[in-house]
C-alpha positions in Angstrom: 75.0 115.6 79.5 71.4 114.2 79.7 71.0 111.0 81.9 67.9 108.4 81.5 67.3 106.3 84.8 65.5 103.5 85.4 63.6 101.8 88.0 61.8 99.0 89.0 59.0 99.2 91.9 59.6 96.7 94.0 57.5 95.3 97.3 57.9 97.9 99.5 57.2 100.3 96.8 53.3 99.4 96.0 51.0 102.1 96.9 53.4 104.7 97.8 53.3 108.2 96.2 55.5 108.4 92.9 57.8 111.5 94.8 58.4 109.2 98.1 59.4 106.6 95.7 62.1 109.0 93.4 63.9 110.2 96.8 64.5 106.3 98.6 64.1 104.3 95.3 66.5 106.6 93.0 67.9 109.1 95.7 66.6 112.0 94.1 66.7 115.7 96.1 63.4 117.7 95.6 65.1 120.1 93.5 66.0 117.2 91.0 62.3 116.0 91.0 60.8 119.7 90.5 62.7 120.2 87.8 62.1 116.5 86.0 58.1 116.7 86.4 57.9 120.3 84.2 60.0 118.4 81.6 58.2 117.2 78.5 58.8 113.8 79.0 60.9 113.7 82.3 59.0 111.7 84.1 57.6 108.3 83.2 56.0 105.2 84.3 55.9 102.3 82.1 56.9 104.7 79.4 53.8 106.9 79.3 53.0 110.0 80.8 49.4 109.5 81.8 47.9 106.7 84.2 44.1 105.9 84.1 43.5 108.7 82.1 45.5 111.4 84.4 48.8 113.4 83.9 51.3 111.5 86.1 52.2 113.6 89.5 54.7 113.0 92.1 51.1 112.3 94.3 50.7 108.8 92.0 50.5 105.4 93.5 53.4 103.4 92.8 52.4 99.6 91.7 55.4 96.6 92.2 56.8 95.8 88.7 56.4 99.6 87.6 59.4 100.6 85.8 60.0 104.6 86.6 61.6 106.5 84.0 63.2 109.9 85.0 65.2 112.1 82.6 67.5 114.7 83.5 68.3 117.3 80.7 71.4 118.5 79.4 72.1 121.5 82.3 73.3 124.7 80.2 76.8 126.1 80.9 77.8 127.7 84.5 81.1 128.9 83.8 82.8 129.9 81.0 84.4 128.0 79.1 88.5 127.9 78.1 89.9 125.2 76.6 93.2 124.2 78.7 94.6 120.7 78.9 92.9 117.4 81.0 94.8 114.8 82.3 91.6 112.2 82.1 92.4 108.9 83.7 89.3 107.3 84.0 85.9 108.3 81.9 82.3 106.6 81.6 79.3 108.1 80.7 78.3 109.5 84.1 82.0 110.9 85.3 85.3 112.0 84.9 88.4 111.4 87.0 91.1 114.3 86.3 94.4 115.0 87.7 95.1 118.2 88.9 98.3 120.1 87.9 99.7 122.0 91.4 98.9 125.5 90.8 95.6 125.3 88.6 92.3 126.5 90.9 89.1 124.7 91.2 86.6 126.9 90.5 86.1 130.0 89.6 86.4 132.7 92.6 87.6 136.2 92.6 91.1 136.6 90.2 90.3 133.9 88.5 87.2 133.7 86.5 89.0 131.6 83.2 92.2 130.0 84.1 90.6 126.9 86.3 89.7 123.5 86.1 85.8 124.0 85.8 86.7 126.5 82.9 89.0 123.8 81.1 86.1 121.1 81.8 83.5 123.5 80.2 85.0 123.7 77.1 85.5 119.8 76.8 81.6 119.2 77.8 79.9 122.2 76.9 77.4 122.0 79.7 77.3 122.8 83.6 80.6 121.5 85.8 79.7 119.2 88.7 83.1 118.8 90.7 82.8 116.6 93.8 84.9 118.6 96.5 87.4 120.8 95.6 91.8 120.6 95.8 93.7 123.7 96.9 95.5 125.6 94.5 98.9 124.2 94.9 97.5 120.4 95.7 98.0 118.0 93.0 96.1 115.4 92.1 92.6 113.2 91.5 89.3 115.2 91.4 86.0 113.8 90.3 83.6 115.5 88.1 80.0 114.0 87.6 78.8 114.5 83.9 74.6 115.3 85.2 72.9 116.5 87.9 71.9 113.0 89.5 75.2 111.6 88.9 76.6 114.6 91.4 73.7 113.7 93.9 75.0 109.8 94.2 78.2 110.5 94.7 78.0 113.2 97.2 75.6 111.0 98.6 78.3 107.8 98.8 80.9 110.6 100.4 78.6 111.2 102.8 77.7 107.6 103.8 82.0 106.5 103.7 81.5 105.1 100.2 83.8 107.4 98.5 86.9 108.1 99.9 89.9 110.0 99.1 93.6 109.5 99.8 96.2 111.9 99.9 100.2 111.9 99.7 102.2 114.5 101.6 105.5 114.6 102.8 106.1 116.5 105.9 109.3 118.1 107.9 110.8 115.7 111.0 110.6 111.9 112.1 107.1 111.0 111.9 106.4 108.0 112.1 103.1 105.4 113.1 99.6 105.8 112.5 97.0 108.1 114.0 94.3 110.5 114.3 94.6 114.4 114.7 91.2 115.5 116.2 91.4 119.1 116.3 88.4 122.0 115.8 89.2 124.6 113.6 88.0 127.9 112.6 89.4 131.0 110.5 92.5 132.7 112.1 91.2 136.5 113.1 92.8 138.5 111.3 94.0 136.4 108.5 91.5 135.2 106.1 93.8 133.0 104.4 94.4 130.9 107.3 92.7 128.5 109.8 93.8 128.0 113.3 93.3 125.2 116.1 90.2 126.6 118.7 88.7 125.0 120.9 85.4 126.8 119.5 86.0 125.9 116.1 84.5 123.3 114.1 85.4 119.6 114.4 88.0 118.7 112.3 89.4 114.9 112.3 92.1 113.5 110.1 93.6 110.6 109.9 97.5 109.7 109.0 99.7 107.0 108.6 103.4 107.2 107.8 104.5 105.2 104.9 108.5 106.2 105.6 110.3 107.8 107.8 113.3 109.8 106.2 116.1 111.5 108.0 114.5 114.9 108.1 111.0 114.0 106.6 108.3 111.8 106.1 106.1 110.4 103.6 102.5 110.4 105.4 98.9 109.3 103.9 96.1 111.0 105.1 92.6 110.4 104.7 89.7 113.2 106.3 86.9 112.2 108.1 85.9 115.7 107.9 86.4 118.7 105.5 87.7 121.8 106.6 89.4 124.0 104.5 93.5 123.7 104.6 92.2 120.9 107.2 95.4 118.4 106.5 97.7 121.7 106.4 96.8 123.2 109.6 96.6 120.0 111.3 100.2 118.6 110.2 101.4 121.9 111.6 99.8 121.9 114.8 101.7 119.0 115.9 105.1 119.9 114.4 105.4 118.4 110.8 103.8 121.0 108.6 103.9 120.2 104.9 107.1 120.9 102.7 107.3 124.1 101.3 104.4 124.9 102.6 104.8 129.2 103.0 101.0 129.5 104.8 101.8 127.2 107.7 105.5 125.9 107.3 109.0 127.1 106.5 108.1 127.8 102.9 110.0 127.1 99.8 112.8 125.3 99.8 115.2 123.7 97.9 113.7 122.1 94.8 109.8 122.8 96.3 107.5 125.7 96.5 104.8 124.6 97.4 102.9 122.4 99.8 103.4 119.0 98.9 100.6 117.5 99.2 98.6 115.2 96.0 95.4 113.5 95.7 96.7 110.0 95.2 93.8 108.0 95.1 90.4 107.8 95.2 87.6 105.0 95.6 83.7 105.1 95.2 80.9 102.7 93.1 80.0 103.7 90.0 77.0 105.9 90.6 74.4 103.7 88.7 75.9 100.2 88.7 77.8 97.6 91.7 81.3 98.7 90.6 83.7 99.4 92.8 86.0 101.7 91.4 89.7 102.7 92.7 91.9 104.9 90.9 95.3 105.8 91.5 96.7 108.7 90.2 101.5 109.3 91.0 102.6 112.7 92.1 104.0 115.2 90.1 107.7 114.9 89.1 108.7 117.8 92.1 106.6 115.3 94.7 108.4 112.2 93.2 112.0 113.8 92.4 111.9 114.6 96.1 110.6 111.1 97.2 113.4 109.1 95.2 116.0 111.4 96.9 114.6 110.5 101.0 114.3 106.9 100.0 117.6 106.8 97.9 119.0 107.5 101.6 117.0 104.9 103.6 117.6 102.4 100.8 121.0 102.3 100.8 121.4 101.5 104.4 118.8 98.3 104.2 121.4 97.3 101.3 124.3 97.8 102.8 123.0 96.0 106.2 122.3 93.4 103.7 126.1 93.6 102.5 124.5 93.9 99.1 128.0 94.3 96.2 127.9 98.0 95.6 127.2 97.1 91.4 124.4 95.4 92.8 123.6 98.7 94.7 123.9 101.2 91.7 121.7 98.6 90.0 118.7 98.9 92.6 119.0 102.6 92.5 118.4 103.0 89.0 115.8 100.5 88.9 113.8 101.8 91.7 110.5 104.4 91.3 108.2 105.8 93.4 105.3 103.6 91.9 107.2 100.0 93.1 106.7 101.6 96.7 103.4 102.9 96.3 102.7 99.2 95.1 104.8 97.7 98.1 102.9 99.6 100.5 99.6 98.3 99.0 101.3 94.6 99.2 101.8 95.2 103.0 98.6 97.1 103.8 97.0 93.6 102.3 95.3 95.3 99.5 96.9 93.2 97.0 98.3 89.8 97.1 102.2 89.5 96.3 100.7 87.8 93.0 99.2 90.6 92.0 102.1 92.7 92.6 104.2 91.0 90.8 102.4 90.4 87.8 101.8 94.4 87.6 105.6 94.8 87.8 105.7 92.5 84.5 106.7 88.9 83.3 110.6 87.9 84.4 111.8 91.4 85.6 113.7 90.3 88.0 115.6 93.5 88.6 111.9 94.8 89.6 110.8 92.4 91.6 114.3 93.2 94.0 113.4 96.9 94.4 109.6 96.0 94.9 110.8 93.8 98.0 113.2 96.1 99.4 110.3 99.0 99.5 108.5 96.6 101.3 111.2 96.3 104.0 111.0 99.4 106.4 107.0 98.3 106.9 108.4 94.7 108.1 110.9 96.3 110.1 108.4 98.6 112.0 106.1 95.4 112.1 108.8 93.4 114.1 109.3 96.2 116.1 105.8 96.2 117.2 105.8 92.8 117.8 108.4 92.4 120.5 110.6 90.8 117.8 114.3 91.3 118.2 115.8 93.8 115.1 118.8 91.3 114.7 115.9 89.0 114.0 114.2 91.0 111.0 118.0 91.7 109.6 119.0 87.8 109.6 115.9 86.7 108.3 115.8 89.2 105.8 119.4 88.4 104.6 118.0 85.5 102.6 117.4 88.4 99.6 121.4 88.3 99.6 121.3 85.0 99.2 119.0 85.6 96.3 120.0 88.5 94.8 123.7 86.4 94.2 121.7 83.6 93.0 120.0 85.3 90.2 122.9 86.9 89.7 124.5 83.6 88.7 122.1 82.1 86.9 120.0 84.7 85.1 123.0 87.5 84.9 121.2 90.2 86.6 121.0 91.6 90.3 117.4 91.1 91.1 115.5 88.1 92.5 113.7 85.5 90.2 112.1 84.3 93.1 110.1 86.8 94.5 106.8 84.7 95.2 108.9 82.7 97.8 108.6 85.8 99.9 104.7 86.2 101.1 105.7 84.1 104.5 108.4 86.5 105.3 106.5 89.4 105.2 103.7 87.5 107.2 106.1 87.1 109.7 105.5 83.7 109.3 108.7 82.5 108.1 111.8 83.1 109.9 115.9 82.6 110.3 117.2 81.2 113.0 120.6 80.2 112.8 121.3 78.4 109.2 117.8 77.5 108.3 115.0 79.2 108.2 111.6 77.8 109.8 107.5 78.3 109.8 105.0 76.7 111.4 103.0 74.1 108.5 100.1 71.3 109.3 101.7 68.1 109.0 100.9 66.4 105.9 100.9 62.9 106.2 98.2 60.9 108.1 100.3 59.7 110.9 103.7 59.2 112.3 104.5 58.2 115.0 107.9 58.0 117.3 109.7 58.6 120.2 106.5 58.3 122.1 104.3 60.9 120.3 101.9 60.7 117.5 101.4 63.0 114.7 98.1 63.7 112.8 97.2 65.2 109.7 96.9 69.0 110.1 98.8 68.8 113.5 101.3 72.2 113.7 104.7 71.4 112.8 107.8 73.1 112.6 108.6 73.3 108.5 112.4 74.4 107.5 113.8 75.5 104.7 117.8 75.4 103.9 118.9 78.6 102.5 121.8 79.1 100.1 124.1 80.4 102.6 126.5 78.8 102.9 128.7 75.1 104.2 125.7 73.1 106.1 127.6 71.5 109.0 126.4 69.4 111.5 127.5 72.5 114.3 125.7 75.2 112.1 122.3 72.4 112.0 122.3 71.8 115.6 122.5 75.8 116.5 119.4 76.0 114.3 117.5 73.4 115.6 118.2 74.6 118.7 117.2 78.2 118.5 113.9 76.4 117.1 112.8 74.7 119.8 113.3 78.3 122.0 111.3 79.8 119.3 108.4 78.1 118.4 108.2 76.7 122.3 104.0 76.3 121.6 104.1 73.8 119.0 106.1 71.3 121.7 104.7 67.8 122.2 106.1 67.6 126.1 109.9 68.5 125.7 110.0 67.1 121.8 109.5 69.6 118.8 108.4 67.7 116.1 110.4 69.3 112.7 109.7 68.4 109.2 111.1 69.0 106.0 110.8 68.4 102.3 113.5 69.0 100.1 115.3 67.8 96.9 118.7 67.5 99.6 116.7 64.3 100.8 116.5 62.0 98.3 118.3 58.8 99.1 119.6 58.0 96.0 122.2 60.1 96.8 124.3 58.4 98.9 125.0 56.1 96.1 127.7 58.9 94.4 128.2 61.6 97.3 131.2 61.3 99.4 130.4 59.8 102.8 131.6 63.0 104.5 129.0 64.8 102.6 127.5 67.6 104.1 124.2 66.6 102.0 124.1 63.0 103.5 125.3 64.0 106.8 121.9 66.5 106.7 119.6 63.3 105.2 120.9 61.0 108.9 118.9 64.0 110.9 115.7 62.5 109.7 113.9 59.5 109.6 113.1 60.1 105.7 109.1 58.9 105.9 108.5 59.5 101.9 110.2 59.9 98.9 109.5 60.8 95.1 111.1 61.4 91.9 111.1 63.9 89.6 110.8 64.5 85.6 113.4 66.6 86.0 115.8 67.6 87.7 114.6 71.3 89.3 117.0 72.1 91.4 120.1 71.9 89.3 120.8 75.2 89.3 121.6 74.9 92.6 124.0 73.0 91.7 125.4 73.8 88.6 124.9 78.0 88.2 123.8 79.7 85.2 125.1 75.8 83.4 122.4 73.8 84.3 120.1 73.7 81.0 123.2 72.5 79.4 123.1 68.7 77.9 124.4 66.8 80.6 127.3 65.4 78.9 128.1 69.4 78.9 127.7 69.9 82.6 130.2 71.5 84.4 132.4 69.1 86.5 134.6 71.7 88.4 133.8 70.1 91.9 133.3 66.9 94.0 129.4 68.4 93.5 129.1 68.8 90.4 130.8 65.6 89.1 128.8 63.2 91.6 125.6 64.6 89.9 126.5 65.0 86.3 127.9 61.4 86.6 124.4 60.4 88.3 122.5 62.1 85.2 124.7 60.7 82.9 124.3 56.6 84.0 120.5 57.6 83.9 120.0 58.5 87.5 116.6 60.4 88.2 116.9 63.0 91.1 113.7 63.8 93.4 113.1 64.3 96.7 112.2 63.5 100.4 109.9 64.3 103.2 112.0 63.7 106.8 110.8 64.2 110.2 113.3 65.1 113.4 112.0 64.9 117.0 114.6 67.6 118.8 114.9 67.2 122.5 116.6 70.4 123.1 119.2 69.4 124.8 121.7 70.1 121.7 123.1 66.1 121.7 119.7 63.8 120.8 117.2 64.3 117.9 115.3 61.1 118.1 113.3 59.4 115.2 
């Protein structure tokens, strides 16, 4: 395809010769700018093709403010062509972005002269291939291919310089598990020109990895290369005891339902070649790849659901819900590459069922996170058992086993947010301008210990006190002397309450913790789910009335009472008997 570029001259252009100007200005090669100069109208500056009376050369001076005008020609055919399906997903007019089938070559080479990828391309463009890098055989995946001449030169230029990077998907025999780099030389294996071999002599070859899941017997790695040897990610996986599944060059070889190496070209990211934008495509694994995923993480996800004491209907209904795209998206969530927002929103509106499997894939990256923090495991599974408490939630109100409140999770897997005991806790500025009590002051934007009360469950005074306890151990650095200042905000602390609750109420027993500092009402009543189940947008002369609950409230709405909420403050000592106010 022909390509016309532009180009202003700018400052440090003026006076230089036109051909110094093409290769820093417009990154030509001087093979691009010998053959644009000897065509009819290649080369141009402020559209004409003479200046002061003279043929324009690459020996011109450049003035600020000229605008350069080079045109590549259409480049005839290099291979032949054979038309074959393309599996485009992305296409402007400078590139394409193709996934590879496993088992479809390249290039042309010896034994396969029509039956490639260049070959297929051909016949859809009908001029000269420019592929940018090349994928085994049997590797799957994304592969660029630059429509001109120039557009080739940019983006090899922006793989040279880091700009464009690629991402690949393997899964590998044995435990693996962490991040790394494999630095290893390489060179051809005597003897065996199929093969490369780790040699002291050979050339440098560095990869990088990072396990996204570790499987009983297997593991589901990314790798990126920092350089690019051939079978490069192959030989190095071997060389330090995972080779690649079904790999029959460096591993076992075929096995059951694989024969070939698994490894795909998941994703790839670069700037489009002539403009600011940053492009990142992403392109699944083929249904071998993925049918073997689902089966490791099947494994692994049934054991975070049944440490979760998930119902086993709940179970069956994660399991057919799940796909190997929620945990690509999970990981991406947890790498910080997308908010939980995002996330979400890509799942779709309301699918609650979704939304569940999305934060269970996100689990075993939390878990190795806690790990690495010095964080007790019993931790990560208490804290994480709030999705229970979910999953039966919107079970009761919307019908379905998922969780329809998935954005409540971005502090958990911050590790910001945490269980202890029968509340959960995080560390929050305080939000009011100033309290003061039991000889300390607060401040706006002072840390504070925020809690949250969980649906888990009878909320004794015993079960309060245990919490607030295992608090003040916890978050020991936001002290004020041997006082941790706690706060909360929640719809259990509006006093209107104690006006139809039973004096041996849990819920007013909870609101004589605090010294209640502010209060508000609301338009309606938000939380009544809580209290009524999948009943509450019933008209409240149809609420349900089944216990000492449920009648105190619906009697409450009915004589016109508004619920709403407070903002309390406990100063815990520590000592498990005073929390002063």
């Amino acid at each position: 395809m022909s390509k016309i570029v532009n180009y202003i001259a700018g400052p440090a252009d003026h006076n230089q010769p036109l051909g110094s100007v093409l290769k820093s200005g417009l990154g030509l090669t001087t093979r691009q700018i010998r053959t644009v100069k000897f065509v009819p109208g290649g080369l141009t500056i402020n559209g004409q093709r003479y200046r002061d009376g003279r043929l324009i050369t690459t020996r011109a001076a450049v003035r600020q403010g000229d605008v350069i005008t080079v045109s590549f020609p259409q480049q005839p055919e290099t291979v032949i062509p054979v038309a074959g399906p393309l599996q485009i997903l992305y296409e402007d007019e400078d590139l394409l972005a193709i996934q590879k089938p496993a088992g479809l070559v390249c290039h042309p080479a010896h034994g396969h002269y029509t039956d490639t990828l260049a070959n297929r391309i051909a016949a859809r463009q009908h001029e000269a291939v420019h592929l940018i890098g090349r994928l085994d055989k049997d590797t799957s995946g994304l592969i660029l291919c630059a429509k001109n001449a120039i557009t080739q030169t940019r983006l090899e230029q922006q793989r040279s310089q880091g700009k464009l990077t690629r991402r690949y998907l393997a899964l590998v025999k044995g435990a693996l598990s962490g991040r790394g780099y494999i630095d290893m030389p390489l060179q051809e294996k005597r003897g065996d020109l199929l093969k490369v071999e780790p040699a002291e002599q050979g050339k440098a070859s560095l990869t990088e990895y990072k396990v996204w899941h570790t499987f009983d017997h297997a593991a589901l790695v990314e790798l990126r290369l920092q350089t690019g040897r051939t079978h490069q990610i192959r030989a190095h996986m071997a060389a330090i005891g995972h080779p690649l599944l079904g790999d029959a060059l460096y591993g076992a070889g075929a096995e059951e339902g694989f024969n070939r190496a698994a490894l795909h070209s998941v994703r790839i990211t670069f700037e489009q070649p002539f403009g600011e934008e940053k492009i990142d495509l992403w392109a699944m694994p083929p249904q071998d790849f993925c049918k073997r995923w689902e089966r490791e993480s099947m494994k692994d996800l049934t054991v975070y659901m049944q440490h979760l004491t998930f119902p086993q209907e709940a179970m069956e209904s994660v399991k057919a819900r799940w796909t190997p795209e929620i945990e690509v998206l999970a990981h991406r969530y947890m790498e910080g590459e997308i908010s939980l927002k995002e996330a979400l929103a890509s799942l779709g509106e309301e699918e609650w069922e979704q939304y569940l499997c999305f934060l269970l894939a996100a689990l075993p990256e939390l878990k190795a996170r806690y790990q690495k923090a010095g964080l007790e495991e019993e931790l990560f599974w208490h804290t994480m058992m709030d999705l229970k408490y979910k999953l039966m939630e919107c079970h009761t109100v919307k019908g379905v086993w998922g969780n329809f409140a998935a954005w409540w999770y971005d502090k958990f897997f911050t590790m910001e947010r945490f269980a202890l005991g029968r509340l959960q806790f995080e560390v929050i500025p305080f939000p009011e301008e100033r309290y003061e009590a039991g000889g300390i002051v607060l401040k706006k934007g002072d840390a504070v210990v925020n809690m949250h009360i969980p649906s888990a469950g009878p909320l004794t005074r015993q079960l309060r006190e245990d919490a607030y306890q295992k608090a003040y151990h916890f978050f020991a650095a936001q002290r004020t002397g041997d006082l941790l200042p706690l706060v909360c905000t929640s719809w259990l602390l509006d006093p209107d309450y104690q006006s139809f609750l039973q004096a041996s109420s849990n819920i007013l027993d909870f609101q004589r913790d605090f010294n209640i500092i502010k209060t508000g009402k609301d338009e309606t009543f938000h939380d009544a789910w809580r209290v009524f189940g999948a009943e509450a947008q019933k008209p409240v002369k149809d609420l349900p009335r089944r216990t000492s609950l449920q009648r105190g409230f619906a009697d409450f709405l009915a004589g016109g009472g508004q619920t709403g909420w407070g903002l309390g403050v406990i100063l815990w000592r520590g000592d498990r008997e005073c929390s002063m106010q």
